[in-house]
C-alpha positions in Angstrom: 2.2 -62.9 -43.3 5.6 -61.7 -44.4 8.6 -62.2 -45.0 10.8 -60.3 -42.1 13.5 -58.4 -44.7 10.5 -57.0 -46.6 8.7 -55.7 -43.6 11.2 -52.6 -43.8 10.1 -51.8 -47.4 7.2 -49.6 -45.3 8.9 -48.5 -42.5 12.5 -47.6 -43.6 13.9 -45.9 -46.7 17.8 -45.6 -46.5 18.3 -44.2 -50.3 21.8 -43.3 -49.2 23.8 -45.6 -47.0 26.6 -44.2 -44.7 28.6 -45.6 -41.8 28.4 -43.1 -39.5 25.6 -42.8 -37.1 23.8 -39.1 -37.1 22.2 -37.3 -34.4 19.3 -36.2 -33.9 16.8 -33.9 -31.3 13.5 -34.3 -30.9 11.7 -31.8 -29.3 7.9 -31.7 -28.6 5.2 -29.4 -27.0 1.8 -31.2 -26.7 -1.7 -30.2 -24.5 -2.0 -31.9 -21.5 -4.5 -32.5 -18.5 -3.3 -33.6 -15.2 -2.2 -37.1 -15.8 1.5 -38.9 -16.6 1.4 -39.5 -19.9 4.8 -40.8 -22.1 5.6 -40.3 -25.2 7.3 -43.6 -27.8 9.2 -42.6 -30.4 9.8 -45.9 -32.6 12.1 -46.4 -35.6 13.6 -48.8 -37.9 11.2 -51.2 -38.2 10.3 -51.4 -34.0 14.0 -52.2 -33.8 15.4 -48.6 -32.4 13.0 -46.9 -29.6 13.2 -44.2 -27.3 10.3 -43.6 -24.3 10.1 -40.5 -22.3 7.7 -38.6 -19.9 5.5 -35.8 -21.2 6.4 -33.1 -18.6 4.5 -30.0 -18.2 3.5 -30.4 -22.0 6.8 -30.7 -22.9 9.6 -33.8 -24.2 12.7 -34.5 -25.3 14.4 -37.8 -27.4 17.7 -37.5 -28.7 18.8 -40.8 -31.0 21.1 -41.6 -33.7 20.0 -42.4 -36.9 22.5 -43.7 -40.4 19.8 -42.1 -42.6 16.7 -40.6 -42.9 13.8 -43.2 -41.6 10.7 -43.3 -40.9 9.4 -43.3 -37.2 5.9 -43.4 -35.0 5.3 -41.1 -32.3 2.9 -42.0 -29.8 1.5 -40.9 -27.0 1.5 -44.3 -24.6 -1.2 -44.0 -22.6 -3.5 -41.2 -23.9 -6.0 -44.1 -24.9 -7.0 -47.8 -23.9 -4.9 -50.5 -24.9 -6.0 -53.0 -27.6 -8.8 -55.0 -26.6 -11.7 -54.5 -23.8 -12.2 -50.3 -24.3 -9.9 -49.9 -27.8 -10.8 -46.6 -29.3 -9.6 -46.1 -32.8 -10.3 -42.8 -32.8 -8.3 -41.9 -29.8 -5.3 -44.2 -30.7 -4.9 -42.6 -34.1 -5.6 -38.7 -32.7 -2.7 -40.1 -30.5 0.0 -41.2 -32.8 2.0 -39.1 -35.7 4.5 -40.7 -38.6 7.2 -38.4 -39.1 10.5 -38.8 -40.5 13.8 -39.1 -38.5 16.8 -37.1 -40.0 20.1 -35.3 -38.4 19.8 -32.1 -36.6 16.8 -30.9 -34.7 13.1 -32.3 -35.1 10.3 -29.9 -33.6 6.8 -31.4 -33.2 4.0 -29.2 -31.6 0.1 -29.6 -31.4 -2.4 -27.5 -29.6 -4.6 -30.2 -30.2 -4.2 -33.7 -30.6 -0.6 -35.0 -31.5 -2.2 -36.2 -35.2 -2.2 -32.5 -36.0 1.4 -31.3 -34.7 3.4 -29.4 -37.1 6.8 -31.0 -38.1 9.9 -29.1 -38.7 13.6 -29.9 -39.2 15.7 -30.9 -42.1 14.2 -30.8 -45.6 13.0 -34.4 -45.5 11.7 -34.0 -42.3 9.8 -30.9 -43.8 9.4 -33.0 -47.1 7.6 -35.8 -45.1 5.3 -33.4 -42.7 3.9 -31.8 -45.8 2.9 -34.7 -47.5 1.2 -35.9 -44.2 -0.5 -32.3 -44.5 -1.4 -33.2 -48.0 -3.4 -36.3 -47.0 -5.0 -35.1 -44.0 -8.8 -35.0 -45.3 -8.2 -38.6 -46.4 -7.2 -39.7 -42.9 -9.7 -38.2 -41.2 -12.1 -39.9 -43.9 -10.0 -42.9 -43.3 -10.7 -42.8 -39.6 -14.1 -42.2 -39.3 -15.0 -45.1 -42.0 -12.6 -47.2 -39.3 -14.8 -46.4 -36.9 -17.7 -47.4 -38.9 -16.4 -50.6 -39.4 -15.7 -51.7 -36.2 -19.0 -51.2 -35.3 -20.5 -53.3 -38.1 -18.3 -55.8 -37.1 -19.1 -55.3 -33.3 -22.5 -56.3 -34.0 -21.8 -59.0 -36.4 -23.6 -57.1 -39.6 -21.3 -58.4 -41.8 -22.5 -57.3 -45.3 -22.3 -53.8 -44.0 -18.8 -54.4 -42.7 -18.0 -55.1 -46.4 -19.8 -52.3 -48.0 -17.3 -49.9 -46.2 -14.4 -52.0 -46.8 -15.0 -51.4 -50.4 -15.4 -47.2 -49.7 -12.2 -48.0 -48.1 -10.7 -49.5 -51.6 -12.0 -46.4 -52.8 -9.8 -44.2 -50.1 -6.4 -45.9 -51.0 -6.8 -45.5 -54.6 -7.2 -41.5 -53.4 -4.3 -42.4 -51.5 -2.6 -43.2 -54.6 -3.3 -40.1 -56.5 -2.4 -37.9 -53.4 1.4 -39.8 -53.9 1.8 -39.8 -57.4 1.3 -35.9 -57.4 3.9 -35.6 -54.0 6.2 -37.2 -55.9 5.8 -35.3 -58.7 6.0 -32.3 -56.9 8.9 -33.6 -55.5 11.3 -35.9 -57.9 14.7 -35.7 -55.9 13.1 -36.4 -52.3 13.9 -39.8 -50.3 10.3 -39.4 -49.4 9.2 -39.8 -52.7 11.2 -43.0 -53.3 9.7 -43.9 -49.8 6.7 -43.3 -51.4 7.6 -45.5 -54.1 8.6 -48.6 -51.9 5.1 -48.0 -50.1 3.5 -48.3 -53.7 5.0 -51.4 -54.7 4.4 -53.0 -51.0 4.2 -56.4 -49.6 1.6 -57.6 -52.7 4.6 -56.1 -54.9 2.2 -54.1 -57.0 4.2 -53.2 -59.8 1.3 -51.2 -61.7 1.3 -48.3 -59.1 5.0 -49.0 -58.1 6.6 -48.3 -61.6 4.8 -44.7 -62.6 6.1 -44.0 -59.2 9.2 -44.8 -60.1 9.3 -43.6 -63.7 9.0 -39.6 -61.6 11.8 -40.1 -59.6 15.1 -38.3 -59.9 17.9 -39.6 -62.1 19.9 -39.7 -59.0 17.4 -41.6 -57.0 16.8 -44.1 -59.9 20.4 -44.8 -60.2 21.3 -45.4 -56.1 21.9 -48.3 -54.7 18.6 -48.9 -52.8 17.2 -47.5 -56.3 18.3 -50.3 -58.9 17.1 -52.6 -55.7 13.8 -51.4 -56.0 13.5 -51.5 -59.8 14.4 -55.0 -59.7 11.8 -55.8 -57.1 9.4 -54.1 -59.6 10.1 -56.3 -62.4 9.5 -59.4 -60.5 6.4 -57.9 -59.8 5.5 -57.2 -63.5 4.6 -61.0 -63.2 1.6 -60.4 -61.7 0.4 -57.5 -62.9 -3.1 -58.1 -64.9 -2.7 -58.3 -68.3 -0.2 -60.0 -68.4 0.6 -63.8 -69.3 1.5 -66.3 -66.0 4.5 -67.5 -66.2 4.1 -71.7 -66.8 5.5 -73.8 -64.1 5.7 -77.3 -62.5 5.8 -78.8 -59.1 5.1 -81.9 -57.3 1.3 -82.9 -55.8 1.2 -84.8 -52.3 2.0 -88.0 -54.2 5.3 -86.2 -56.0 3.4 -86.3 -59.3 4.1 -83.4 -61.6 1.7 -80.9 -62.4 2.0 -77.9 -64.8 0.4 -74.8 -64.7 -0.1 -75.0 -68.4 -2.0 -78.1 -67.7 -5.4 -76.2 -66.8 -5.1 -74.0 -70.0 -8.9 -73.7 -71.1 -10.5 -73.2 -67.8 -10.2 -70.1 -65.3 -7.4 -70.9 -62.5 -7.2 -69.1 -59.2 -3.3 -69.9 -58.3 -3.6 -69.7 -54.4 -0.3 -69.5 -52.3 -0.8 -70.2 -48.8 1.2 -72.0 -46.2 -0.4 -74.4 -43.3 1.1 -71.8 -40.8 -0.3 -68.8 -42.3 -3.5 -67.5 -40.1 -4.8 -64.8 -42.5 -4.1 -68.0 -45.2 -6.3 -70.3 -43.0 -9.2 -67.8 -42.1 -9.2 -67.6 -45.8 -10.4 -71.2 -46.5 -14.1 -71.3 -45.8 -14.4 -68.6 -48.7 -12.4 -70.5 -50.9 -14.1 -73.9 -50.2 -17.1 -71.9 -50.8 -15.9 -70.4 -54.4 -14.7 -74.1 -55.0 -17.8 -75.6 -54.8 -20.1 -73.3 -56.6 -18.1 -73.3 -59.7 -16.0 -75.9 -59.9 -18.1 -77.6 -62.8 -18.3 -74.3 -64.3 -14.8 -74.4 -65.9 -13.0 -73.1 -62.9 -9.8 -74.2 -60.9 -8.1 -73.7 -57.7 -3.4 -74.1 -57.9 -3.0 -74.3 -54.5 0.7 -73.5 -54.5 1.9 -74.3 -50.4 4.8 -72.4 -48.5 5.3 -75.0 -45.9 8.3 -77.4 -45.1 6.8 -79.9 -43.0 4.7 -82.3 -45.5 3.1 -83.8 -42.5 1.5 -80.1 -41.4 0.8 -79.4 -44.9 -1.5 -82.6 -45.8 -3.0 -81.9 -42.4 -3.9 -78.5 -42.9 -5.3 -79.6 -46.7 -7.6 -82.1 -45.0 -8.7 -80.2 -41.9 -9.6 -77.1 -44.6 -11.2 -79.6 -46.8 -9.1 -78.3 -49.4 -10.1 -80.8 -52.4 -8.4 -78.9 -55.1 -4.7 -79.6 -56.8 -1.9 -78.9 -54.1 1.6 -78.9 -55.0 4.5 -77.2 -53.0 8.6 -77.9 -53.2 8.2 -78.2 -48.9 11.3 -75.3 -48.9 9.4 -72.2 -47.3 9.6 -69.2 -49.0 13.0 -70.5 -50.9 9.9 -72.0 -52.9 11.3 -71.5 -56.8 7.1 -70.4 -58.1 7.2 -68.0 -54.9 10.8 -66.6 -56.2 9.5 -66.6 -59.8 6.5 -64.4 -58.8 7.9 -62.2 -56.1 5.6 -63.5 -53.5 6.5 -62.1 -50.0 3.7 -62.4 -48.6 0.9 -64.7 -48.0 -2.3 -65.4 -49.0 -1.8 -64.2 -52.2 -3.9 -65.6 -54.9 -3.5 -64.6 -59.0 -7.0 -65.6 -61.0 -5.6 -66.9 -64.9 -8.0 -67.2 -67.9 -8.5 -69.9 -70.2 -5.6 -68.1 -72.3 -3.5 -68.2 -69.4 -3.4 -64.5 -69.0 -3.7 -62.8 -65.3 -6.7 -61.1 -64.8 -7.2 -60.2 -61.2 -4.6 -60.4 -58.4 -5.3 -61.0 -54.5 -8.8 -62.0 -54.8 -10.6 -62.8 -50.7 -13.8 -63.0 -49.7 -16.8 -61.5 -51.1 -14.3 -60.0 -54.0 -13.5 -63.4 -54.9 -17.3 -64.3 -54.7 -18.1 -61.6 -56.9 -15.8 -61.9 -59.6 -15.9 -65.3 -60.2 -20.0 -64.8 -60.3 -18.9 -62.0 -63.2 -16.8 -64.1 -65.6 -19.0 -67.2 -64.8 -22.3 -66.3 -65.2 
């Protein structure tokens, strides 16, 4: 879960700010058969949105825009809504990123609207041939998707995890496939979008700050860009290899515990929040972790996000959390969450007995497995 400001880090670059609103065309010519279909065209964040019929093949959205963003075109009811019938296939055949910039925008397809060609401004153009760039990996992308969903439709769950870890191995392709766009193109706001999408909710500062380093002087010295270097400091203080920062807050009973106070044995550093689902679904594999090596020099920090004390010591005892807890009860104005950059939560940083970071958001079996490696 994250916080709402940061959300737009992924959907919306604005490398340039301006006042006045732009206009912008977009124009579309997509196959049809014989039914109504519309077409969505969302932007800034889900905030701006546009919805026309697909008539004849053809559409029209005409929007304003302050600076080039990022936007999702979909084709509304091409495919089964979420849930009893969900195809995700179809859904992604039927929807297309694409950048939103003054002037005219053309998007046609002969095919599905996943392979429509792009045209307009230079960013626009910019944008459409990175997409080209990456196409083998989203089809690759795809098709593992669908893999996974059927694992998980018929409850194979060790499967389900064996793909998830091919599909580790497609965003570090991911990765490659931006650091050469962006080397190809220095000076481009979809490079520093690029950038921002590195660096991400988990504020990954070891692909965010190569990024960064191949960006134009221009970009590097904006407004948004000096923004985004600073967010990639803060996250140089989780990057592996690096030492955790020491700090202290109060347990249930407003005792103070340090960081620094577990030196010598391997601390995971958990932050979580009693109103965080993804944090709670999370639990059984930490109890799990907890249990088979706690007396093997091992730790949990639980580090909460919570206000309500009454929620939080609830949530600890209904998740039989039995580990160290401490938390300021101020949300995410929590000072450790500030210190690290955390924006978003579960996030978890595994410490050695020298204090020093060596892995970063660690769930499930990956968690299993690495504590199994360094305590063998």
């Amino acid at each position: 879960m994250y916080k709402n400001w940061l959300l737009s880090i992924a959907l919306l670059i604005t490398v340039a700010s301006t006042a006045q609103q732009n206009k912008f065309v977009l124009k579309g010519t997509l196959p049809v058969s014989a039914k109504k279909y519309n077409v969505l065209l969302s932007w800034n964040n889900g905030n701006d949105g546009e919805e026309v019929k697909l008539i004849n093949g053809k559409f029209e959205i005409k929007g304003t825009v302050e600076a080039p963003v990022l936007a999702t075109l979909t084709v509304t009811e091409a495919f089964p809504k979420a849930g009893k019938g969900f195809n995700r296939l179809e859904f992604e055949q039927n929807s297309l990123n694409l950048f939103l910039d003054t002037g005219t925008i053309t998007v046609t397809s002969k095919t599905f609207l996943w392979d429509a060609v792009v045209k307009g401004s230079p960013v626009v153009s910019d944008y459409s041939a990175y997409q080209q760039q990456i196409t083998p990996l989203s089809r690759l992308e795809s098709k593992l998707g669908e893999v996974y969903d059927g694992y998980l439709k018929a409850k194979n769950q060790k499967m389900a995890v064996e793909v998830f870890e091919y599909y580790k191995g497609i965003l570090h392709l991911y990765y490659l496939e931006q650091m050469q766009f962006v080397k190809s193109h220095p000076s481009s706001p979809v490079s520093f979008y690029l950038a921002q999408e590195a660096l991400g909710n988990e504020m990954d500062a070891a692909k965010a700050d190569p990024m960064f380093a191949l960006l134009s002087p221009e970009l590097q010295n904006s407004e948004k860009g000096k923004e985004l270097k600073a967010q990639i400091e803060v996250g140089k203080r989780t990057m592996v290899g690096v030492k955790a920062v020491d700090f202290t807050q109060p347990d249930v009973n407003g005792n103070q515990i340090a960081l620094s106070s577990f030196k010598g044995k391997y601390v995971l550093v958990d932050f979580w929040a009693s109103w965080c689902g993804p944090c709670r679904a999370e639990s059984p594999n930490l109890v799990k972790a907890y249990n088979t090596y706690k007396n093997k020099n091992f730790e949990i920090f639980g580090v909460s996000l919570d206000e309500n004390k009454d929620r939080w010591l609830k949530a600890v005892k209904d998740d039989q959390y039995t580990w160290p807890q401490v938390s300021e009860l101020k949300g995410w104005a929590n000072p450790v969450a500030e210190l690290y950059g955390i924006i978003g939560i579960p996030f978890n940083i595994l410490v050695d007995p020298n204090g020093v970071i060596i892995a970063r958001n660690l769930r499930g079996e990956a968690l299993e497995k690495k504590l199994a490696e360094i305590l063998k």
